[in-house]
C-alpha positions in Angstrom: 61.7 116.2 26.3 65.1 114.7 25.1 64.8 110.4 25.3 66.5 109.1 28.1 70.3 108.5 27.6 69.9 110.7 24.9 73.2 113.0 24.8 72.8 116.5 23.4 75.2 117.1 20.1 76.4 120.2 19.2 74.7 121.2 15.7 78.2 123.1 14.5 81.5 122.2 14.9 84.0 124.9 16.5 87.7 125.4 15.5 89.1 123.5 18.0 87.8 120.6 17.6 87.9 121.2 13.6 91.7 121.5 14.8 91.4 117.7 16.7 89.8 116.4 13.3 92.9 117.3 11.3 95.4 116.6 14.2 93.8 112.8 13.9 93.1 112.7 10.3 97.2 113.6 9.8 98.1 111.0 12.8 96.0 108.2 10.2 97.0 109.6 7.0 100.9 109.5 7.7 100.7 106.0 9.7 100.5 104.0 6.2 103.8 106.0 5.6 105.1 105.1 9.3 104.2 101.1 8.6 106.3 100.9 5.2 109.1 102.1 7.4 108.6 99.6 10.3 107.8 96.5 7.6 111.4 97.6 6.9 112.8 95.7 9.9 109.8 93.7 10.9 107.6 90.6 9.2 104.7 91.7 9.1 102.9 89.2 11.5 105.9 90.1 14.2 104.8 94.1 13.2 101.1 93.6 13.9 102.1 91.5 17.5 104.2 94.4 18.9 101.8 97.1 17.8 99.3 95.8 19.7 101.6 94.8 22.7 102.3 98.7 22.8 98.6 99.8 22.5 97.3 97.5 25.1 99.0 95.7 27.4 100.2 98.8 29.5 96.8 100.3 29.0 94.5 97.8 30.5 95.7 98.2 33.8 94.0 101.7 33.8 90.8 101.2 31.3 87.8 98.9 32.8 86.3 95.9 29.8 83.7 98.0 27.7 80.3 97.3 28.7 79.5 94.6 25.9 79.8 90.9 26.1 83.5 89.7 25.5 82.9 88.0 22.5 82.0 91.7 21.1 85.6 92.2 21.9 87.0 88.6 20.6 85.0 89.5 17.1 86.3 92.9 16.9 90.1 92.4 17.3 89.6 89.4 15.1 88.4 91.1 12.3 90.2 94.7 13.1 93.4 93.4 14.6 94.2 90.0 13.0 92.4 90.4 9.6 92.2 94.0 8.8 95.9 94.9 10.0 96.9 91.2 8.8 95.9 91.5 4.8 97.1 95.1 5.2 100.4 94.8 6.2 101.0 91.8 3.9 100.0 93.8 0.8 102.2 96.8 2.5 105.3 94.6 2.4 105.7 94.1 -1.1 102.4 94.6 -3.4 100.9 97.6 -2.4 102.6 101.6 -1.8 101.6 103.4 1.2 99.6 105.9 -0.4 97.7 103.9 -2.9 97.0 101.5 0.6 95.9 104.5 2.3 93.0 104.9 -0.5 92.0 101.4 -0.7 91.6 101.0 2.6 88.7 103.3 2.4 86.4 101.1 0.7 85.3 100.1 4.0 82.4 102.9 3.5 81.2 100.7 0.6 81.3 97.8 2.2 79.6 98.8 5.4 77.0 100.7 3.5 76.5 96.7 1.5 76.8 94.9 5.0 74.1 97.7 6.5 71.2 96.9 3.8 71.9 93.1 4.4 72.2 93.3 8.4 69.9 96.1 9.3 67.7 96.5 6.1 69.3 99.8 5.8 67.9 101.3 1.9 70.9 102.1 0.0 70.3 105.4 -1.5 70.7 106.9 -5.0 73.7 108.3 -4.1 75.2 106.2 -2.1 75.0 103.8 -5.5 76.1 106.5 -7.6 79.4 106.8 -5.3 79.8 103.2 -5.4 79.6 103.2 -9.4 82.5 105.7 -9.5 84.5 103.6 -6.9 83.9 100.2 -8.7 85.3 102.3 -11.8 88.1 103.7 -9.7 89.4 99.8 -8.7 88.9 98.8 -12.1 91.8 101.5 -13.0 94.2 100.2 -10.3 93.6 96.9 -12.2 95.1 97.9 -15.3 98.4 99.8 -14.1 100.0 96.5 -14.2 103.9 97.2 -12.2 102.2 100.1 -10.9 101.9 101.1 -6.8 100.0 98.0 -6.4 99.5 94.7 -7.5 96.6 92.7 -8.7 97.5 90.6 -5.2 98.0 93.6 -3.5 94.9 95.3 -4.7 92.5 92.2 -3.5 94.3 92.1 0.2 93.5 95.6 0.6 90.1 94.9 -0.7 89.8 91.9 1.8 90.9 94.9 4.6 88.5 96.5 4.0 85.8 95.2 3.8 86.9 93.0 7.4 87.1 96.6 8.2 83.3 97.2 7.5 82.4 93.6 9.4 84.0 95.3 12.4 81.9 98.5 12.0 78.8 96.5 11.5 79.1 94.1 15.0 79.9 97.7 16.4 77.3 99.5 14.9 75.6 96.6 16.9 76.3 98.0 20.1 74.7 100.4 21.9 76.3 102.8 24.7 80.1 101.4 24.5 82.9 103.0 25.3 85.4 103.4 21.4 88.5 103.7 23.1 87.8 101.1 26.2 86.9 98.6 23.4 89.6 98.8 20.9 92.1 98.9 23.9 90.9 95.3 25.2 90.3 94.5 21.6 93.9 95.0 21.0 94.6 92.2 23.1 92.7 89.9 21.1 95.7 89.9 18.2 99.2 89.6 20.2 99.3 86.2 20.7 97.4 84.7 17.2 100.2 87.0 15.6 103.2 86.2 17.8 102.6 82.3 17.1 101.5 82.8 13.2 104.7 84.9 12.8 106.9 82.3 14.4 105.7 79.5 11.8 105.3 82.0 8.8 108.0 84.9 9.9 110.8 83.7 12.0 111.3 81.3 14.3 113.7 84.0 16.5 111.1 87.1 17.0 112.9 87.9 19.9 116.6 88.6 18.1 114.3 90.7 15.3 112.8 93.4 18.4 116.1 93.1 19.9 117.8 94.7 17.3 115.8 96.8 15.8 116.8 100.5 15.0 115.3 103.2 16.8 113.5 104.1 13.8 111.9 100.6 14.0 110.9 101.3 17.4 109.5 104.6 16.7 107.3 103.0 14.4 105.7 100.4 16.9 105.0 103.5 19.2 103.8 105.8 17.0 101.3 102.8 15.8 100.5 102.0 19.6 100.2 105.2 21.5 99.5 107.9 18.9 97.4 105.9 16.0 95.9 103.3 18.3 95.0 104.6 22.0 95.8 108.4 20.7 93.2 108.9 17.8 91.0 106.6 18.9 90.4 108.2 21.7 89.8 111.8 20.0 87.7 110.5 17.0 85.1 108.5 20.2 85.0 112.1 21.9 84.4 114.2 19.0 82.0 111.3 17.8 79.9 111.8 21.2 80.4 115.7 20.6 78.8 115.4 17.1 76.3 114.1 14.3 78.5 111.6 13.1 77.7 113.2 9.5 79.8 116.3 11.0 82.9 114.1 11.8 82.9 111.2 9.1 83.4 113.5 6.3 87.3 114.7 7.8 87.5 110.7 7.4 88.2 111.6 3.3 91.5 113.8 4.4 93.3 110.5 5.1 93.9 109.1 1.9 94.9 112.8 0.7 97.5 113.2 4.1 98.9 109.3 3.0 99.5 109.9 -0.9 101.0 112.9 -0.1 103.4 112.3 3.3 104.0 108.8 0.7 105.1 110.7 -2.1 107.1 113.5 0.2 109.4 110.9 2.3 109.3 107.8 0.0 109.6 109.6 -3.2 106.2 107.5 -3.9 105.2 108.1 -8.0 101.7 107.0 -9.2 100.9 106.0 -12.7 98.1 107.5 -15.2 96.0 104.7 -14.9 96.6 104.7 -10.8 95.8 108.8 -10.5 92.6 108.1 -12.9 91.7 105.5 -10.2 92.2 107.7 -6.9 90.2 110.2 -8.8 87.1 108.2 -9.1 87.7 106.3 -5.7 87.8 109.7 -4.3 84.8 110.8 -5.9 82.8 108.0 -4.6 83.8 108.6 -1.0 82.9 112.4 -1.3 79.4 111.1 -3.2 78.6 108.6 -0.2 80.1 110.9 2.4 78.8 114.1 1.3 74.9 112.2 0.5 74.9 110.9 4.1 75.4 114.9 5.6 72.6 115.8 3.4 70.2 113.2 4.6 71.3 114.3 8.3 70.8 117.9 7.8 67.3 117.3 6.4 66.3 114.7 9.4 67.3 117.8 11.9 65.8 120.2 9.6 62.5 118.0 9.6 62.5 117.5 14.0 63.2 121.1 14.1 60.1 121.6 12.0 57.6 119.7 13.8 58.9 121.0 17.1 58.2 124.5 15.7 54.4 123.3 14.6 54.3 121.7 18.0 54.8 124.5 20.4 52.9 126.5 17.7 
């Protein structure tokens, strides 16, 4: 018999939900694109404030708290909302290019595979290590293409995203039977007013006369960062997360960076350097390593239950 609460996952993935791991994977990819637009016309304390206005404040009127204590929530729009999103768009405003950002970012696998051995005594396998090595070697790169798509500023504040990123994914991986999307909507609360009053003393003192007049372009960026890569693809990647081995889903995770360099390069005429294409290269090839080494291990834990289930009823 199954454990209880145990919810059957489907062992392969069908087209159309290969379809809603693309749909969300582009929604991601091309909101690094969507921000350098936005950061345009907003600060981006003010930028962060209005996102998350957007994604939650209609919203919680319909979704019920998540089943976790609220400081669950507190911690994870602090780290997600105020620090992630905060060193982000900082480095997005001047030191970093959407699609080297969209990259970066990604070194939140590292990190949370680091911050799982420490927490949870997780062992950190040979090639999970080996796909760190290349990645290390890959940031080292971005270090030496000096007036490049990011600067050496740049490059640690995406660095310090990510790996707030992987906290958030470790007091998550913490929790057991929440809801994703009714958590990150009430989580998206946590960053409005922090970001509203930071902005104010660091931004602008007249927020108000900066959303007032912004273009619909600017506008179109705060929605398509609240509705469709907030509450929208949130809401998919928790379904198809509940649908699936999380070793079937995570690996469409590697698609993003691909979608951002090249909507980046496409509608901001974005150019990358040697030195920064040697870098994506070997950051890329640590993320398939750790992605692709963590599928393996699942298949051969299902392959294993299916075997002593076999020997069982035999």
């Amino acid at each position: 018999m199954l454990a209880d609460g145990f919810k059957y996952q489907r062992p392969m993935i069908v087209f159309k939900d290969v379809l809603l791991c693309l749909a969300v994977v582009c929604i991601w990819g091309a909101s690094f694109t969507v921000v350098k637009i936005g950061l345009d016309e907003l600060p981006p304390l003010l930028f962060i404030a209005c996102r998350f206005f957007v994604a939650a404040v209609p919203a919680i009127f319909f979704i019920p708290f998540p089943r976790t204590s609220i400081w669950n929530v507190v911690a994870i729009g602090t780290f997600l909302g105020i620090v992630k999103f905060g060193l982000l768009f900082v480095a997005m405003r001047q030191d970093a290019s959407a699609g080297t950002a969209s990259l970066l970012l990604q070194a939140q696998i590292f990190f949370t595979i680091f911050l799982s051995y420490l927490v949870f005594d997780e062992k950190v396998r040979l090639g999970q290590l080996t796909g760190i090595v290349f990645a290390v070697f890959g940031f080292l790169f971005f270090f030496l293409s000096i007036g490049g798509n990011v600067s050496n500023f740049g490059l640690m504040l995406l660095l310090g995203a990510a790996l707030a990123w992987a906290i958030a994914n470790i007091i998550m991986k913490g929790m057991v039977g929440v809801n994703l999307l009714h958590l990150m909507i009430w989580a998206s609360l946590v960053p409005i007013v922090p970001m509203l009053v930071a902005s104010h003393f660091l931004e602008s003192s007249t927020p108000v006369s900066l959303i007032l007049t912004l273009s619909p372009q600017g506008w179109a960026s705060i929605i398509y960062m609240g509705y469709l890569a907030t509450v929208v693809a949130y809401a998919i990647w928790g379904w198809l997360l509940r649908q699936y081995n999380s070793a079937t889903v995570s690996p469409f995770a590697l698609l993003i960076p691909i979608v951002g360099v090249a909507i980046s390069s496409l509608y901001l005429d974005e150019t990358f350097g040697r030195w920064e294409m040697m870098g994506m290269l070997l950051v890329m090839t640590g993320l398939v390593i750790c992605v692709v080494d963590e599928k393996i291990l699942s298949i051969y834990k299902l392959a294993r239950i299916r075997f002593v289930r076999f020997r069982y009823k035999s």
